[in-house]
C-alpha positions in Angstrom: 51.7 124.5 122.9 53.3 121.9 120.8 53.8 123.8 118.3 55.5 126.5 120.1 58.5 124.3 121.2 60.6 123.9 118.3 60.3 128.1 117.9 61.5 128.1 121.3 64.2 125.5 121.0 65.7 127.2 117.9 65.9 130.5 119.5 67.6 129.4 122.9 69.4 127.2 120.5 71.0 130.4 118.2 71.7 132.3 121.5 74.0 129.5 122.6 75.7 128.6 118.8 76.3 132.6 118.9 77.9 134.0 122.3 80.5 136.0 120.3 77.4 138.3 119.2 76.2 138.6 122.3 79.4 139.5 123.5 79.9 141.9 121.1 76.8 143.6 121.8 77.3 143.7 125.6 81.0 145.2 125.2 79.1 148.0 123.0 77.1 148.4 126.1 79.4 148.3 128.4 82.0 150.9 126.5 78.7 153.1 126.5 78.4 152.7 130.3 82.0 153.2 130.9 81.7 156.4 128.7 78.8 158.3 130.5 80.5 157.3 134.0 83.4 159.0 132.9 81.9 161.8 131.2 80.1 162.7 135.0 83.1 162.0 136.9 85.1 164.8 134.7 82.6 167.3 134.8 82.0 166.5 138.7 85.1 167.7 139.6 84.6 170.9 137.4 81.3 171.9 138.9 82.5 171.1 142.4 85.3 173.9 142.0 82.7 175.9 140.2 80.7 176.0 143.4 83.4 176.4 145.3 84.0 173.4 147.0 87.4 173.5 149.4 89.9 170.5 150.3 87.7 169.1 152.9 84.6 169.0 150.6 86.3 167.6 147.3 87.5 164.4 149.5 83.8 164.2 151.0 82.4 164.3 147.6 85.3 161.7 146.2 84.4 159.5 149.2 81.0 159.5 148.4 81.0 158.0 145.2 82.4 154.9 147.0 80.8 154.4 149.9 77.7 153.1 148.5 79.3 151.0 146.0 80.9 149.0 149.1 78.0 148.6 150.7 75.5 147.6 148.2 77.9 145.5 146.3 77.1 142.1 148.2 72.9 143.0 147.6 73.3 143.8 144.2 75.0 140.2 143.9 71.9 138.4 145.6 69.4 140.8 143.4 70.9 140.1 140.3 70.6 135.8 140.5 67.1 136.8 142.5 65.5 138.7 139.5 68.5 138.8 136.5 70.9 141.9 135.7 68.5 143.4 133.1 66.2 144.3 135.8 68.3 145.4 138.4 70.6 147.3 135.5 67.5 148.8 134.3 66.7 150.3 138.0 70.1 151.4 138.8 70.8 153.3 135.1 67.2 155.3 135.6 67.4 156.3 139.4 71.0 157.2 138.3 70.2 159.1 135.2 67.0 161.2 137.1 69.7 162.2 139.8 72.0 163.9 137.3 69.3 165.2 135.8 69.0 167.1 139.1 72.6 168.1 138.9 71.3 171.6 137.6 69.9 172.7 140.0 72.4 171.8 142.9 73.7 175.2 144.5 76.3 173.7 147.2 79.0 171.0 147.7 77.0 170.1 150.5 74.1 168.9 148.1 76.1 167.4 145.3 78.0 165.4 148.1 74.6 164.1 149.4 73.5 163.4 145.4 76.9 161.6 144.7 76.0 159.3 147.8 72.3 158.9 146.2 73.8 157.9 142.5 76.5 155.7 144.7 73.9 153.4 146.2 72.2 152.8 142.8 75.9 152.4 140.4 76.5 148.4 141.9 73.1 147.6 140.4 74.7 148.4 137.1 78.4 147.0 137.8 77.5 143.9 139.5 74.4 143.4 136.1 77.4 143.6 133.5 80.0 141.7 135.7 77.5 139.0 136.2 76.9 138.7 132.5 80.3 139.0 131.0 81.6 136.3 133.6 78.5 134.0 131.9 79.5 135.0 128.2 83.5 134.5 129.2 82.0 130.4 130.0 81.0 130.4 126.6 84.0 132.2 124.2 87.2 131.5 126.8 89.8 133.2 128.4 91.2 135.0 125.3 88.5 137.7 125.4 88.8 137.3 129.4 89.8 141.2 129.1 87.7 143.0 127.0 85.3 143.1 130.3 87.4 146.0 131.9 89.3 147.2 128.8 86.2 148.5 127.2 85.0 149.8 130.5 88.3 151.8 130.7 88.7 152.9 127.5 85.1 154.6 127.5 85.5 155.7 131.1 89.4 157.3 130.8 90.3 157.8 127.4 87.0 159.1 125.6 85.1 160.4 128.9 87.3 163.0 129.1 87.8 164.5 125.4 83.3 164.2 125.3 83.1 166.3 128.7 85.2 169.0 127.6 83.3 168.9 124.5 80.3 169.3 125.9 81.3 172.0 128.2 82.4 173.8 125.5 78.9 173.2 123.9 76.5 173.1 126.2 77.8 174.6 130.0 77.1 172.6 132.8 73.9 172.5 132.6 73.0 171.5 129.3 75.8 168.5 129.8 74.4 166.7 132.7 70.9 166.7 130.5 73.2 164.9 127.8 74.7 162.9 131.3 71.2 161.6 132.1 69.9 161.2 128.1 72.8 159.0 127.9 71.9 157.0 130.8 68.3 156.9 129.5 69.6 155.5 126.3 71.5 152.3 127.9 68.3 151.1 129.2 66.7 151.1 126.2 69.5 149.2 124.6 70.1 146.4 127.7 67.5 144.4 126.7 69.1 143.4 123.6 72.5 141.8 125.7 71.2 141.1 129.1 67.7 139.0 128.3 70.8 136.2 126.8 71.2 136.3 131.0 70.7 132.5 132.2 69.8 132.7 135.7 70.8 130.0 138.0 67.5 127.3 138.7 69.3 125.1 141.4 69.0 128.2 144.1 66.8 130.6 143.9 68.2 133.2 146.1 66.7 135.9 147.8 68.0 139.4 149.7 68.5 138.4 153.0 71.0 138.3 155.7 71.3 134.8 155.9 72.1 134.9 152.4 74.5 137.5 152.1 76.7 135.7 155.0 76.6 133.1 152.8 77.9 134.8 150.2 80.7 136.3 152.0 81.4 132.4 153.5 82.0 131.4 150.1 85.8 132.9 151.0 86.3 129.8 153.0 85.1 127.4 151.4 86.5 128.2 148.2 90.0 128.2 147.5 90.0 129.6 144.2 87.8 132.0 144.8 89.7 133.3 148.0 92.8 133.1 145.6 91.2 135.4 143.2 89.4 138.3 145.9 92.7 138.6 147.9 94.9 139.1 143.9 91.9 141.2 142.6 92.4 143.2 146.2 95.8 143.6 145.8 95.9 144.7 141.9 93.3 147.3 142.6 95.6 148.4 145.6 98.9 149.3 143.5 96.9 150.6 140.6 95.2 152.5 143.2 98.4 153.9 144.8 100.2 154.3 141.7 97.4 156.6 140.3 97.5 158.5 142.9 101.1 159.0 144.0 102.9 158.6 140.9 102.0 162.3 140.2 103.5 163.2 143.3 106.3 161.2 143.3 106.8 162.6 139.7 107.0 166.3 140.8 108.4 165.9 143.9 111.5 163.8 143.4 111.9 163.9 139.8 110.8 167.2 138.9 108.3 166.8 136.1 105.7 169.9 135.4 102.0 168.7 135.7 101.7 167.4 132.6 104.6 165.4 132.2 103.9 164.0 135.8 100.3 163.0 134.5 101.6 161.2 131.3 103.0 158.7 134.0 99.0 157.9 134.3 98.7 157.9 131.0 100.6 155.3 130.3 100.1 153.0 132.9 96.4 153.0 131.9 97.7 152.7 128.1 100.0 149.7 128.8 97.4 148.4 130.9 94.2 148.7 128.4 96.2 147.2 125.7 96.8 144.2 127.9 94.0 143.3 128.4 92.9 143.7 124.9 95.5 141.6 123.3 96.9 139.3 126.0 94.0 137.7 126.4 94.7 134.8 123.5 98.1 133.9 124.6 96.6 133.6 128.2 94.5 130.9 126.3 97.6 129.2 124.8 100.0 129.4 127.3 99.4 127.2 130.8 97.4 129.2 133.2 100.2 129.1 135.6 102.6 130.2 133.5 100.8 133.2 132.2 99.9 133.9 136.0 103.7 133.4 136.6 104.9 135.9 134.1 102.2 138.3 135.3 103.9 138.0 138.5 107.6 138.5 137.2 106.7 141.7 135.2 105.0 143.4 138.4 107.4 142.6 140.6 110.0 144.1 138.5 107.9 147.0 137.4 107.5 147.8 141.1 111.7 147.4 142.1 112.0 149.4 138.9 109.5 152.6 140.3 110.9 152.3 143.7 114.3 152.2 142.3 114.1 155.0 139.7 116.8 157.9 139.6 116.1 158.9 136.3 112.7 159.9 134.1 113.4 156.6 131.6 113.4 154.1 134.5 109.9 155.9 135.9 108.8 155.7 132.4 109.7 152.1 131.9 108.2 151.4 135.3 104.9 152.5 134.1 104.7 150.6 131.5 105.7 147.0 132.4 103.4 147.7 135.7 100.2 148.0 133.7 101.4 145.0 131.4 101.4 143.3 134.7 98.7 144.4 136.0 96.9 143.4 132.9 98.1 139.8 132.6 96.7 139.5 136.3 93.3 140.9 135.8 93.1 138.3 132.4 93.5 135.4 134.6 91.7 136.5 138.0 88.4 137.4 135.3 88.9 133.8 134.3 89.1 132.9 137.8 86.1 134.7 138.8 83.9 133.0 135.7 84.9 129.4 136.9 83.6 129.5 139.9 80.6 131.8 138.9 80.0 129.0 137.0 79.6 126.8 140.0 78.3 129.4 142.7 76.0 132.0 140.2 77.7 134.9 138.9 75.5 137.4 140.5 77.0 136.0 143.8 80.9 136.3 142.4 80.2 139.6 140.4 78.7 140.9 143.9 81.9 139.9 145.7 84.6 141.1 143.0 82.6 144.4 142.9 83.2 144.7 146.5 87.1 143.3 147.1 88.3 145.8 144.3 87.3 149.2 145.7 87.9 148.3 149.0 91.7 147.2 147.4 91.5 150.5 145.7 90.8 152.6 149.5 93.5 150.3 151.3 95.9 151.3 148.5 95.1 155.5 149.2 95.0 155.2 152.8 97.4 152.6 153.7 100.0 153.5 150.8 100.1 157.3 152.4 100.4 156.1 156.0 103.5 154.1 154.4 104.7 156.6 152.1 104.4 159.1 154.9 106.8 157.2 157.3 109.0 154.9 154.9 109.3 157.7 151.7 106.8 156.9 148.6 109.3 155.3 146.4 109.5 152.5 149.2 106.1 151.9 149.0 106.6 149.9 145.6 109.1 147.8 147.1 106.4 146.7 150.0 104.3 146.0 147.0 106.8 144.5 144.8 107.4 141.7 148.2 103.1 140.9 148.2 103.2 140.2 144.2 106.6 138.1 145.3 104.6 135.9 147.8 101.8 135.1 145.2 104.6 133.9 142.7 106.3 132.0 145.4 103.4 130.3 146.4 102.2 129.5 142.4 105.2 128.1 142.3 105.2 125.7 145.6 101.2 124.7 144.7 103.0 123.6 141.5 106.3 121.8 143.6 103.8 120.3 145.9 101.2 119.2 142.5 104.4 117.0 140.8 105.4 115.6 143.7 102.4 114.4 144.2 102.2 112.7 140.7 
């Protein structure tokens, strides 16, 4: 047994001197992930109007894809510290993968809404697995590579996801790409191991699925000031992206006139701006002051947002886009170093539960709210109710910091 120690100690020992591999690898993995949920969610859509699936039944089947991510968000979060994300991711990917593989033989919107809600309950097992450890691995490298979490994600999900389903329409037919769909999915569990056994899970409390402990969990909100800092943010950016993704096409052809795919380039580069962001903003977040990066975040998406509800002209619209993902971006660099520090403190499967909870229900306050709004005030004004929330959290950044020197 001796003997087996210094093996052991030089193995741990290289996974700690090297958490920019591991990193690596797991943002391979997680650009995969991204990729093959946004491969299904394009060719969803197309074989829901395939089977002719009307108004009512495209917004149950759109629902369903979120319903059980809220609710099995907060379990996922306990499962992962209980028994690490590389089982839990390993569940969720297979029961997900053998439903698509189903996918075939689905003859009604009725049935694919019903396997949607199926895949739905099993997706947080995966999210809340990667959040958990990238919010470990951002401990270990900093806040410069704070980013690459989501940016990878996106870029698989909404920039390559669509150009591979088309492709594999035009290859294969619907069939024959949701058996790629579910190979895919296959695939990632063969290659989690290789990230997620670097997992460390947390020995001072061993936690296990209960309801005492996922009150707990959600009690964390008021005990912890950070952390309730960084859910109500990470609520409120998923809210406007949310709402701009939505409406902006609207508000594009309506007021401004723009043909579909002019309207949809709006999108386009939001999620651009955005992406790059968080890419290559992360390592001045690490030089700057926290604050003051937070600050600036702040200033660009508040003026992003007067700029959108503003706009007269196409350039304004255009410009708005584009500062508001910046924004956006800077944000979501600083709240995902938020969320590590005190995963740090609490266990990450605990925060990664949370975060994966707070930013879709963001996201479905943004639809539903935002319209109720948009339908009474105009949708334009909408951005200047928004713009007045991101105002508050600057205001307030910069009392904590009045109150902080006066103190000194």
């Amino acid at each position: 047994m001796r003997g087996a120690e210094p093996l052991v100690a030089r193995t741990v020992t290289t996974d700690l001197q090297d958490p920019r591999g591991t990193l690596l690898g797991f943002l391979c993995l997680n650009a995969l992930a991204g990729l093959s949920v946004g491969v299904a969610k394009v060719i969803l859509s197309l074989y829901a109007v395939a089977l002719e699936a009307d108004a009512l039944a495209l917004g149950l089947i759109a629902g369903a894809q979120s319903l059980g991510l809220l609710l099995m968000s907060l379990p996922a979060g306990v499962l992962v510290d209980q028994y690490g994300p590389l089982r839990l991711f390993s569940i969720g990917t297979l029961a997900s993968g053998a439903l698509y593989l189903t996918m075939p033989w689905i003859d009604s919107a009725t049935l694919l809404c019903l396997v949607m809600l199926l895949i739905s309950f099993f997706m947080p097992l995966r999210i809340v697995s990667l959040s958990a450890m990238f919010m470990q691995q951002i401990g270990r490298v900093g806040v410069g590579m704070a980013g690459w979490f989501r940016a990878t994600h996106m870029v698989g999900m909404l920039l390559l996801g669509p150009l591979v389903a088309a492709w594999l329409l035009d290859g294969l037919g619907f069939a024959g790409s949701y058996v790629a769909i579910g190979a895919t999915f296959f695939l990632l569990v063969l290659l989690a191991p290789g990230v997620l056994r670097h997992y460390q899970r947390p020995r001072e409390h061993v936690r296990t699925l209960s309801l005492a402990e996922l009150k707990a969990q959600v009690a964390l909100l008021g005990s912890d000031g950070l952390l309730r800092q960084a859910c109500l943010r990470e609520f409120c950016i998923q809210a406007v992206n949310q709402f701009y993704s939505f409406f902006i096409v609207v508000i594009a052809i309506q007021a401004f006139h723009f043909d579909t795919a002019r309207a949809a380039g709006l999108i386009s580069a939001q999620g651009s701006s955005y992406v790059l962001a968080l890419l290559g903003m992360g390592a001045l977040a690490a030089r700057l002051d926290e604050r003051l990066f937070f600050r600036g975040g702040c200033a660009v998406i508040i003026g992003a947002l007067l700029a959108l509800g503003a706009a007269t002209a196409a350039p304004t619209l255009w410009l708005g886009a584009i500062a508001l993902g910046l924004g956006l971006g800077m944000l979501q660099i600083v709240n995902i170093s938020w969320f590590a520090k005190v995963g740090a403190r609490r266990g990450q499967g605990r925060i990664a539960g949370l975060t994966t909870f707070v930013g879709p229900a963001g996201a479905l306050v943004g639809s539903t709210l935002g319209g109720s709004l948009g339908n009474a005030l105009g949708l334009q004004s909408v951005f200047y109710a928004m713009a007045a929330v991101f105002g508050v959290f600057l205001l307030g950044s910069l009392a904590g910091s009045g109150r902080a020197a006066g103190k000194t």
